[in-house]
N, CA, C and O atoms as a DFTB+ gen file, in Angstrom:
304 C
 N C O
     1  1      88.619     114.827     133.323
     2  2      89.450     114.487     134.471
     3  2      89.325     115.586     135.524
     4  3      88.985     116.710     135.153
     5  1      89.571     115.348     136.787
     6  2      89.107     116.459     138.034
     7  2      90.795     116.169     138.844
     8  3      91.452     115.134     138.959
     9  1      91.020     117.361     139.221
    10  2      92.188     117.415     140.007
    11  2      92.082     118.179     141.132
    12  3      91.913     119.396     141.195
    13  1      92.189     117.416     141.984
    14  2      92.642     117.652     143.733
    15  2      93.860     117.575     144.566
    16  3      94.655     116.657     144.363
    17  1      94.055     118.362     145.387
    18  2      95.261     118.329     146.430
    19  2      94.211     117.593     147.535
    20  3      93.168     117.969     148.071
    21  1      95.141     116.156     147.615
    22  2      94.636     115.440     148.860
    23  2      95.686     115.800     150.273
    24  3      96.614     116.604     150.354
    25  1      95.263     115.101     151.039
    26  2      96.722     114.604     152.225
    27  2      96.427     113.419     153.014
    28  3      95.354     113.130     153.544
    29  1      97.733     112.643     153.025
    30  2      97.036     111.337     153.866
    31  2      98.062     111.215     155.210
    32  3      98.963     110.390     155.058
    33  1      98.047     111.667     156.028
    34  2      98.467     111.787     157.443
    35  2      99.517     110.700     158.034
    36  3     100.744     110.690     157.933
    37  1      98.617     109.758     158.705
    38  2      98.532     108.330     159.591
    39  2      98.398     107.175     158.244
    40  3      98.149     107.062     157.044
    41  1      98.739     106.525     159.370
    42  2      98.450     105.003     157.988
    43  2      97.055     104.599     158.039
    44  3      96.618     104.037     157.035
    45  1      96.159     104.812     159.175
    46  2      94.539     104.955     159.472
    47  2      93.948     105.525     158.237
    48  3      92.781     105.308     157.911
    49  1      94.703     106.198     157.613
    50  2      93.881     107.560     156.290
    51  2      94.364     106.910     154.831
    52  3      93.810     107.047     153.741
    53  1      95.294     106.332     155.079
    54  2      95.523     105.741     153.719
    55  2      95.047     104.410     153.706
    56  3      95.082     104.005     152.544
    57  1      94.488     103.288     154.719
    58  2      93.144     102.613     154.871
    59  2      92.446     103.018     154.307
    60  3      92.099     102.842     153.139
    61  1      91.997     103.892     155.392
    62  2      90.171     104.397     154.513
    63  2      90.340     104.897     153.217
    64  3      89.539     104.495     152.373
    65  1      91.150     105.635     152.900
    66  2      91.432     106.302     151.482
    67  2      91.137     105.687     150.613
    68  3      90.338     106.105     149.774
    69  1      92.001     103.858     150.521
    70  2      92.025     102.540     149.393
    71  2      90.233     102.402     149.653
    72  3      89.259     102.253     148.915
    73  1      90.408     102.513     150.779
    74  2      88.695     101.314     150.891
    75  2      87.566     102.677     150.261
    76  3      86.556     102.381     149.622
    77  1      87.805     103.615     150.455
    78  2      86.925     104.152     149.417
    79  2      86.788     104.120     148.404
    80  3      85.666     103.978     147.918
    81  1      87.896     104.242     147.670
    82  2      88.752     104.987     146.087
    83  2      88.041     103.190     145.593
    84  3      87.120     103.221     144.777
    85  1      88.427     102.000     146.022
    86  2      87.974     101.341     145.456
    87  2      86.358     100.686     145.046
    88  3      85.907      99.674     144.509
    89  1      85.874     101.868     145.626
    90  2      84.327     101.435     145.491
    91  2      84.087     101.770     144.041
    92  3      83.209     101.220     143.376
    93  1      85.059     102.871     143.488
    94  2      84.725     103.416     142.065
    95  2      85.385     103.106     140.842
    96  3      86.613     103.172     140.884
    97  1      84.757     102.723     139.564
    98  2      84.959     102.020     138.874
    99  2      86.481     103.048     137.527
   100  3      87.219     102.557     136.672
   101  1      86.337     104.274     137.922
   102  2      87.572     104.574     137.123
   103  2      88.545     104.639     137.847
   104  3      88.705     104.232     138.998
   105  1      89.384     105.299     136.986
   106  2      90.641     105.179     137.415
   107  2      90.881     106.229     138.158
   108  3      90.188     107.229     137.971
   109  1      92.120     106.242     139.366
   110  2      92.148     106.815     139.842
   111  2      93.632     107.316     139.925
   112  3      94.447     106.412     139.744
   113  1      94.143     108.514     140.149
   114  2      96.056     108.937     140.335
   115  2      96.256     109.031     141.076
   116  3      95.237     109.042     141.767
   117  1      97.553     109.207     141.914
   118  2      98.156     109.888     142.597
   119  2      99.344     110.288     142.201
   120  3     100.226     109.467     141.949
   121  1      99.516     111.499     142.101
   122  2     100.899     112.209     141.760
   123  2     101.631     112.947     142.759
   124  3     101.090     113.739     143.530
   125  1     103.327     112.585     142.736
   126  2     103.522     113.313     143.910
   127  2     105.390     113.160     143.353
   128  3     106.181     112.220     143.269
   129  1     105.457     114.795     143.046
   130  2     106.659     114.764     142.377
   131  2     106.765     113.890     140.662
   132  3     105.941     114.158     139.788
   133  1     107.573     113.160     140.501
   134  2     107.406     112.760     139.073
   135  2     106.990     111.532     139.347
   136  3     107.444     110.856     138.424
   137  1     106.446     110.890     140.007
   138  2     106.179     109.868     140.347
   139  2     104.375     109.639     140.460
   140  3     103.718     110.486     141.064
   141  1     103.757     108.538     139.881
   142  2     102.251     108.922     139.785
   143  2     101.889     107.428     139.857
   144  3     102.335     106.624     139.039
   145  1     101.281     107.175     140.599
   146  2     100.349     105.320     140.873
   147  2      99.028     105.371     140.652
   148  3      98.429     106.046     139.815
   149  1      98.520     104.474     141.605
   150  2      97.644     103.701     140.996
   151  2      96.220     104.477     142.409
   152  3      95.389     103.720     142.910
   153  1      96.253     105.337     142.613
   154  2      95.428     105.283     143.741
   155  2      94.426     104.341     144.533
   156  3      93.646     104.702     145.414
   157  1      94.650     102.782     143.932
   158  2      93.890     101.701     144.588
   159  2      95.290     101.026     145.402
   160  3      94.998     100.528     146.490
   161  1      96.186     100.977     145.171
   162  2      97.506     100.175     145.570
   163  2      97.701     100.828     146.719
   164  3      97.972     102.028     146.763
   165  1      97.568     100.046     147.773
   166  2      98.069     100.825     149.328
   167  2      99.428     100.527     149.335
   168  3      99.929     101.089     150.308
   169  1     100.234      99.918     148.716
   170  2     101.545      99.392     148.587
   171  2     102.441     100.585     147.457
   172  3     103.615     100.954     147.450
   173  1     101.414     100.887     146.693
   174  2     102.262     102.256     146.196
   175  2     102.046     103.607     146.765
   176  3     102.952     104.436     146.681
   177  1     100.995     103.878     147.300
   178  2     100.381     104.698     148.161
   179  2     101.608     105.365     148.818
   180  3     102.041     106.504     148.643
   181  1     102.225     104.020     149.905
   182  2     103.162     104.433     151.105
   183  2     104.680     104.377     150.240
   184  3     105.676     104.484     150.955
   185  1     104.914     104.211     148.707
   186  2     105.689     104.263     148.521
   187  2     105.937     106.063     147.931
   188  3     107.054     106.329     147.487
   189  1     104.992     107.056     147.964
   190  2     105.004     108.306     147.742
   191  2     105.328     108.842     149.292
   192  3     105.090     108.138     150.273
   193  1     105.884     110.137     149.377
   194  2     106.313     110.639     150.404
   195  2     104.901     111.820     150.991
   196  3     104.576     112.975     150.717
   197  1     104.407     110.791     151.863
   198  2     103.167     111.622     152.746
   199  2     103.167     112.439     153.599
   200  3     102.332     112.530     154.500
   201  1     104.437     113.378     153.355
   202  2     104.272     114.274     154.238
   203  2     104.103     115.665     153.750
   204  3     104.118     116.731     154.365
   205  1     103.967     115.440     152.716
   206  2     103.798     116.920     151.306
   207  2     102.085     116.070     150.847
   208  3     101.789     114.875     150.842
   209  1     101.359     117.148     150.548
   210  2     100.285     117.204     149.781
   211  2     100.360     116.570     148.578
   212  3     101.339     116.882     147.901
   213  1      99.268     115.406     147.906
   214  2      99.366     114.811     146.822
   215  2      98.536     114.952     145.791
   216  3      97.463     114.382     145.987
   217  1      98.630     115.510     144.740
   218  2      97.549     115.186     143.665
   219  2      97.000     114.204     143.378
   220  3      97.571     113.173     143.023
   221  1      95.798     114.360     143.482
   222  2      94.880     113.156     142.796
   223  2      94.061     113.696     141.152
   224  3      93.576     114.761     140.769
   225  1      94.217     112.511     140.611
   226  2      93.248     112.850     139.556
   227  2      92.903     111.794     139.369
   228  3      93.598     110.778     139.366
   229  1      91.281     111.939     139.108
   230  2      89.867     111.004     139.264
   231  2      89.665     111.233     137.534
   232  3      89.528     112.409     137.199
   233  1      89.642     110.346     136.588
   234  2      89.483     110.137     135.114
   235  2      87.641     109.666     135.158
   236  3      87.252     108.569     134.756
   237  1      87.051     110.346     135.515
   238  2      85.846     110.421     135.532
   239  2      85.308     112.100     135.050
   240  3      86.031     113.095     135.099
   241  1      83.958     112.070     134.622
   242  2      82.913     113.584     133.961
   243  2      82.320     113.844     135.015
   244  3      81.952     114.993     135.259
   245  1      82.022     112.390     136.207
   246  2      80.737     113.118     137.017
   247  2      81.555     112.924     138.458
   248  3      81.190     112.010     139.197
   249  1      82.555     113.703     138.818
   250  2      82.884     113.053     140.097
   251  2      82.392     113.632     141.673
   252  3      82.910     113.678     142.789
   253  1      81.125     114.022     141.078
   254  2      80.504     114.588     142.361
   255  2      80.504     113.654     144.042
   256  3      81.016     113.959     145.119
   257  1      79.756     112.550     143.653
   258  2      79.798     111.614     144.665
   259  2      81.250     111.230     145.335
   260  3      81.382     110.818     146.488
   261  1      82.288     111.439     144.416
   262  2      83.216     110.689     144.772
   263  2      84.334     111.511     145.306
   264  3      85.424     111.137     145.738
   265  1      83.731     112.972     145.160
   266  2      84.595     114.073     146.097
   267  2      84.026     113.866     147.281
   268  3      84.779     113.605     148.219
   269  1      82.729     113.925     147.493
   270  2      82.091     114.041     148.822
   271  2      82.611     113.004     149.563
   272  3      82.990     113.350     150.682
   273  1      82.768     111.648     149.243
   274  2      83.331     110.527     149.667
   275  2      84.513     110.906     150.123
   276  3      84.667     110.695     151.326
   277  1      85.725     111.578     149.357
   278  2      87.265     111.371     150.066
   279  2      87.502     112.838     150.675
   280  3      88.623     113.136     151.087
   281  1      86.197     113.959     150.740
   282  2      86.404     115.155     151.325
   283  2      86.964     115.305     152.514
   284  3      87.370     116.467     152.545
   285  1      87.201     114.786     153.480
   286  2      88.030     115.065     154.308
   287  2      89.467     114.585     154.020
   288  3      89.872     114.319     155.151
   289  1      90.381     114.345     153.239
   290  2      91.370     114.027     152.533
   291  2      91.928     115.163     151.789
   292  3      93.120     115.114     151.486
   293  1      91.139     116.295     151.419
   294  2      90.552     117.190     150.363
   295  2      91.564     118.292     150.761
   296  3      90.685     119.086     151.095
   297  1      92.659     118.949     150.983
   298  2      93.362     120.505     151.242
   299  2      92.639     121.486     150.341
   300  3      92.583     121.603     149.117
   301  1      92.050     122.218     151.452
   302  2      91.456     123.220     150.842
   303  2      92.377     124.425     150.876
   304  3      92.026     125.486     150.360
């Protein structure tokens, strides 16, 4: 499993965010506080509070491609 601090801004970013995240076949998190979804659900998405930084965790070994994909999302 790989863990990232994302951020999703505008509702424009949590668009593109779904339409990426769903190109890939595992699963995907979002955690934010005790609360953790489905990172394909744009309907649970906006039900986390986007104005604090969110964990993601990608249940994948190789998630090279699929950082580069949501890297601008990425808090470095």
């Amino acid at each position: 499993m790989t863990k990232v601090t994302i951020s999703l801004q505008a509702i424009n970013d949590v668009k593109e965010f779904v339409n990426i995240v769903m190109r890939y076949d595992f699963d995907i998190d979002l955690v934010s506080g005790r609360y953790a979804i489905d990172a394909k659900s744009i309907m649970g998405i906006f039900s986390l509070d986007l104005s604090k930084p969110i964990e993601l965790n990608a249940h994948t070994d190789e998630p090279d491609s699929f950082l580069k994909a949501i890297s601008k999302f990425i808090v470095k």
